[in-house]
C-alpha positions in Angstrom: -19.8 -6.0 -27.3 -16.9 -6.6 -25.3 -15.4 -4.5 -23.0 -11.6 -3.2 -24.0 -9.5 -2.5 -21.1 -8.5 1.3 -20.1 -4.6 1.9 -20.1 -3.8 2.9 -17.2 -3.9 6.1 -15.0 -0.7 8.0 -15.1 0.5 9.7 -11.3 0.0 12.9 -13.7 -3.8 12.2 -14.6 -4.2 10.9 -10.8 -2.9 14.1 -9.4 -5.5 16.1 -11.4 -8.7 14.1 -10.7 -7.5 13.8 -6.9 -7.2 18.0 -7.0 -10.8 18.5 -8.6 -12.2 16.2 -5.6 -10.7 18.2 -3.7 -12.1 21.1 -5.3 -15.9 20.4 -5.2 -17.6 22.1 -2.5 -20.6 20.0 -2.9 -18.8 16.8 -1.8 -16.0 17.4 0.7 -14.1 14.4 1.8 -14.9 12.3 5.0 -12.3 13.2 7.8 -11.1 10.1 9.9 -13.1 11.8 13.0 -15.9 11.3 10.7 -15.4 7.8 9.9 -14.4 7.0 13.6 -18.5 8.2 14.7 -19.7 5.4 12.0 -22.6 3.1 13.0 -24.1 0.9 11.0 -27.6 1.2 10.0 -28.8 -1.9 12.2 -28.0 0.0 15.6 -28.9 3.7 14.5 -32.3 3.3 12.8 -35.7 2.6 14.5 -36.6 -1.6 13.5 -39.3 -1.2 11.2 -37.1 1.2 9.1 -34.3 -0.9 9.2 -36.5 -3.7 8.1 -38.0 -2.0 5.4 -34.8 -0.9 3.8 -33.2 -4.2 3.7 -36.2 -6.6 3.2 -36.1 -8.4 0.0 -38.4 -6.6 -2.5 -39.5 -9.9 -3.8 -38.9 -12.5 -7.1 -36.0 -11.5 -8.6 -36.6 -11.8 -13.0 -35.2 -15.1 -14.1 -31.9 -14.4 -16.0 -29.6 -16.3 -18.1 -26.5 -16.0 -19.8 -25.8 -13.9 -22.7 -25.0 -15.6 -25.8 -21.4 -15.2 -24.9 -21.2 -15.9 -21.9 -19.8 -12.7 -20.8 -22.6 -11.5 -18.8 -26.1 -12.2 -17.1 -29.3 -11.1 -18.9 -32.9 -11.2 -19.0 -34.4 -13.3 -20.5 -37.5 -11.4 -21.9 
């Protein structure tokens, strides 16, 4: 099935989802102090972490196109 575009977000609609982010309790938004103590992962964790969250995890499955060419799929 094919996607169908969404119409557009009016400043109306964005101003509501923005205040309900800011809202939730549960998710409060990262300050630019917080952004600023970023590291990546590569310098903060111990190596053999680090390793074993990025390894590859092995063979990925064979996939093909769909019959439309619109996206990837497996092929079993």
């Amino acid at each position: 099935m094919p996607k169908l575009p969404l119409p557009p977000i009016t400043g109306e609609e964005e101003a509501r989802i923005q205040a309900g982010i800011a809202q939730d309790p549960d998710a409060p938004e990262m300050t630019d102090g917080q952004a600023a103590q970023m590291r990546p992962a590569a310098e903060v964790l111990p190596p053999v972490l680090y390793a074993a969250l990025t390894r590859a995890v092995g063979p990925q499955a064979p996939r093909q196109r769909s019959r439309d060419g619109s996206s990837w799929v497996c092929p079993w």
